[in-house]
C-alpha positions in Angstrom: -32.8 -17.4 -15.5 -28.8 -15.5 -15.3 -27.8 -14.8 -12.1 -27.3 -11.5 -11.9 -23.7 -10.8 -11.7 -22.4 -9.0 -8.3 -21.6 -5.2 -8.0 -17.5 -4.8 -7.9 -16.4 -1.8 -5.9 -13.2 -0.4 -5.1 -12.0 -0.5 -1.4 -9.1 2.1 -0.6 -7.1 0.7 2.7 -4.5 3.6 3.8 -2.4 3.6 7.2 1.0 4.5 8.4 3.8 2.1 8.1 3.6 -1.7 9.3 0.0 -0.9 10.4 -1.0 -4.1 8.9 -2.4 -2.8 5.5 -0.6 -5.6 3.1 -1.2 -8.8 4.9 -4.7 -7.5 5.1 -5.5 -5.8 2.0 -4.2 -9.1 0.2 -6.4 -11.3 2.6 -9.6 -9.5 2.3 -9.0 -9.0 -1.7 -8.5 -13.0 -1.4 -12.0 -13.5 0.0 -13.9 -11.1 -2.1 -12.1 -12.7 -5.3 -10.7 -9.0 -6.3 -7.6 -8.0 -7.5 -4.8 -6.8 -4.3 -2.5 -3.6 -5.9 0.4 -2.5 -3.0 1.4 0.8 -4.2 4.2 0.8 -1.5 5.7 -2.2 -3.4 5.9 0.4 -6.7 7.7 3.1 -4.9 9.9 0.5 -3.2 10.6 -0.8 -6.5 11.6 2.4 -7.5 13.7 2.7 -4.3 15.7 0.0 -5.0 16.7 0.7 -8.8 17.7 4.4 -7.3 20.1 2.5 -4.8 21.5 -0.2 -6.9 22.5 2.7 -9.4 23.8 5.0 -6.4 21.8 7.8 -7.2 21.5 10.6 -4.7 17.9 10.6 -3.6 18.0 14.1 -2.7 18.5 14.8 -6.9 14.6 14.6 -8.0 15.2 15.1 -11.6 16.9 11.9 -11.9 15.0 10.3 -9.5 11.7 11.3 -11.5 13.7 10.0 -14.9 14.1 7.1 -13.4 10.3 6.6 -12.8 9.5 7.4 -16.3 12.0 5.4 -17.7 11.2 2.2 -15.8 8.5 -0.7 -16.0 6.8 -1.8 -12.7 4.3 -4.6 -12.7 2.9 -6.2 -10.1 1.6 -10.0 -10.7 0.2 -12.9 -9.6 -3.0 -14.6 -8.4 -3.7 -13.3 -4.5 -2.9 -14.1 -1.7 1.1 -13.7 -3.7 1.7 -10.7 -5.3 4.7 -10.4 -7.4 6.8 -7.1 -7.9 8.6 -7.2 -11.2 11.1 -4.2 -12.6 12.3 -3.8 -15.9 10.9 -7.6 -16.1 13.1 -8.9 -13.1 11.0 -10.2 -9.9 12.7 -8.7 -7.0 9.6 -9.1 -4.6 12.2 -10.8 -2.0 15.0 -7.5 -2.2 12.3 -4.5 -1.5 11.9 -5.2 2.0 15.2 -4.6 3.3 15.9 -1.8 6.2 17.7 0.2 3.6 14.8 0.4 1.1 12.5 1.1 4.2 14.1 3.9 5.3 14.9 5.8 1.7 11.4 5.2 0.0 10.1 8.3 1.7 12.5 10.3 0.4 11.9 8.9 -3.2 7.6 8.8 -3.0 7.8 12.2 -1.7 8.6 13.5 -5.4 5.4 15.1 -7.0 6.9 13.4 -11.0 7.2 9.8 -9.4 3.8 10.2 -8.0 1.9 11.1 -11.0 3.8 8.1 -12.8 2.6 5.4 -10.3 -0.6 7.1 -10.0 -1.7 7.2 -13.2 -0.7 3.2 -13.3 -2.7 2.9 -10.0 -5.6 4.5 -11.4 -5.3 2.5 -14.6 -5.6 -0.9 -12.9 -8.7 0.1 -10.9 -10.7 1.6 -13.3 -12.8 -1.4 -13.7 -13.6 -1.7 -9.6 -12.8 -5.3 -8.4 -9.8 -4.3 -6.6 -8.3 -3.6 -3.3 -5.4 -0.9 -3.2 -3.1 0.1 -0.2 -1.0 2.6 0.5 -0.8 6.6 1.8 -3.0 8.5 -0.2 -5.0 6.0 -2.2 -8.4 7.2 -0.4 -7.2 10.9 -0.6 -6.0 10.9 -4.0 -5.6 7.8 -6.3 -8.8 6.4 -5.7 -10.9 9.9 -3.9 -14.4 8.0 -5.4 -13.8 4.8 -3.7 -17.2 3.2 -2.7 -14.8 2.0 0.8 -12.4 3.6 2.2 -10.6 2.8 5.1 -8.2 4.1 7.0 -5.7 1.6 9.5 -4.0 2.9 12.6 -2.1 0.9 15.3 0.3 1.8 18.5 4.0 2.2 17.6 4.7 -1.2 19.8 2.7 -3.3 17.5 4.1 -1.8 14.7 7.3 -2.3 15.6 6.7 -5.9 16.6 4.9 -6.5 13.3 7.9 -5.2 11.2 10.3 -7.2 13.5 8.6 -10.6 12.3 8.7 -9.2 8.7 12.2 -8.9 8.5 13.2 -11.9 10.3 10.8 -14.0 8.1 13.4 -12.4 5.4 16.1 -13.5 7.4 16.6 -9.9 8.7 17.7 -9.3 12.4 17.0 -5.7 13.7 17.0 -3.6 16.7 13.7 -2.4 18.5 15.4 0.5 19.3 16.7 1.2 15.7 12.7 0.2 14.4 11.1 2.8 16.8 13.1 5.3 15.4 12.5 4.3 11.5 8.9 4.1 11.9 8.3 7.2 13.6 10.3 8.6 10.8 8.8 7.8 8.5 5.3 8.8 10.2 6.7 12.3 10.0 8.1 12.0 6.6 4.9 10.8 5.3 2.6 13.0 6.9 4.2 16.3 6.8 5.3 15.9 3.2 4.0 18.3 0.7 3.1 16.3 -2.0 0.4 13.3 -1.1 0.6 13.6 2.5 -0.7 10.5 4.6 -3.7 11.5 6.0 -7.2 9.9 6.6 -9.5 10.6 3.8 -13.2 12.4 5.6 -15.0 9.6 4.8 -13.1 6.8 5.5 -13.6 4.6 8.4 -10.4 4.3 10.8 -10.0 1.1 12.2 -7.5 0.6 15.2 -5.6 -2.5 14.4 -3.3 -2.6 17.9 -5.3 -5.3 19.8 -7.2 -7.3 16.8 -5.9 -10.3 15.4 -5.3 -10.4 11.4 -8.7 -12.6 10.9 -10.3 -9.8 12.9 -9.0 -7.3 10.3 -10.1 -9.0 7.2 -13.5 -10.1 8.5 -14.4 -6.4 9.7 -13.5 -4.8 6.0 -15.4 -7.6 4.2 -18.6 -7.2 6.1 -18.4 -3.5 5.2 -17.2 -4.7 1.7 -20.5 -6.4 1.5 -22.4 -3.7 3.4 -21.5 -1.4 0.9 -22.1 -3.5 -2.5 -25.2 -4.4 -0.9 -26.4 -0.7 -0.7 -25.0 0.3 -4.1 -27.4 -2.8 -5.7 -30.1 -1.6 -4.0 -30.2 1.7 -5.5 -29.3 -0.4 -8.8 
């Protein structure tokens, strides 16, 4: 007798920046076996061509070109994803403070969007994967059987993003992190195209004062939870 084969869903994790989505999101798709898609690392991808070719940001037509005209892939078995453009890995360069505080500016564009989109889309047509990001429960991914939705106290955050960039060998300022993140908070949120904001029916879950395991276990159970439910009606 075949064991019947489990139900794959697809789990939307959205949240402002450095509210621990990516270590997360990769972790949890880890333990479930599924596939981990960062859709920040695309339009940081993007970002970072735009700089290294020293185009304006504020010019959207070329910054939409450049969308069209380039390849981002993201590879690798979890928990390491890979960012490749144009076939060059360059997970290690779109971390920097520079990249951080321009990708607004360059994901805020409605042609970009539809580009990644449609590759977001593409990848998690099958279910089977975890994606992260702004607007992945409100608009990638608006039928995902789990959706939810991280917050966490600017503090953390900044404390969080601190360790990131030293890891990379990065010093920065608290001060000059505050600022950035609530930045980009406002960017993100009051922008006209994709705005971040929490989906109706996804569950918000207040990361400040829970450690990473605490994270991942909570969004598996519901992981299960929810595939449990859907066989059941099966």
């Amino acid at each position: 007798m075949h064991r019947k084969e489990q139900k794959k869903i697809t789990i939307a994790i959205d949240g402002p920046a450095a509210s621990g989505k990516s270590t997360t999101a990769k972790l949890v798709a880890q333990k479930l076996g599924y596939l981990h898609i960062d859709t920040g690392a695309m339009y940081r991808a993007l970002t970072l061509k735009a700089l290294e070719k020293k185009l304006d940001l504020s010019d959207k037509e070329k910054i939409v070109s450049l969308a069209q005209t380039s390849t981002i892939r993201l590879e690798g078995e979890n928990p390491t994803t890979k960012v490749f453009l144009d076939g060059t890995d360059i997970t290690d360069k779109i971390r920097t403070p520079q990249v951080n505080r321009s990708v607004s500016t360059v994901s805020s564009y409605q042609g970009v969007r539809e580009v990644m989109v449609r590759e977001q889309q593409r990848i998690a047509v099958h279910g089977g994967v975890v994606l992260e990001g702004r607007d992945i429960g409100t608009v990638v991914l608006p039928l995902a059987e789990l959706k939810i939705f991280m917050v966490a106290g600017v503090h953390e955050r900044v404390k969080r993003r601190k360790k990131d960039l030293a890891l990379c060998g990065i010093e920065a300022e608290e001060k000059e992190l505050i600022k950035e993140i609530e930045t980009r908070d406002r960017k993100d949120s009051t922008r006209d195209i994709s705005p971040l904001r929490k989906a109706a029916d996804a569950i918000e879950l207040d990361t400040s004062n829970l450690t990473i395991e605490e994270q991942v276990d909570f969004i598996v159970a519901r992981a299960k939870k929810t595939i449990h439910q859907k066989e059941t009606v099966l």
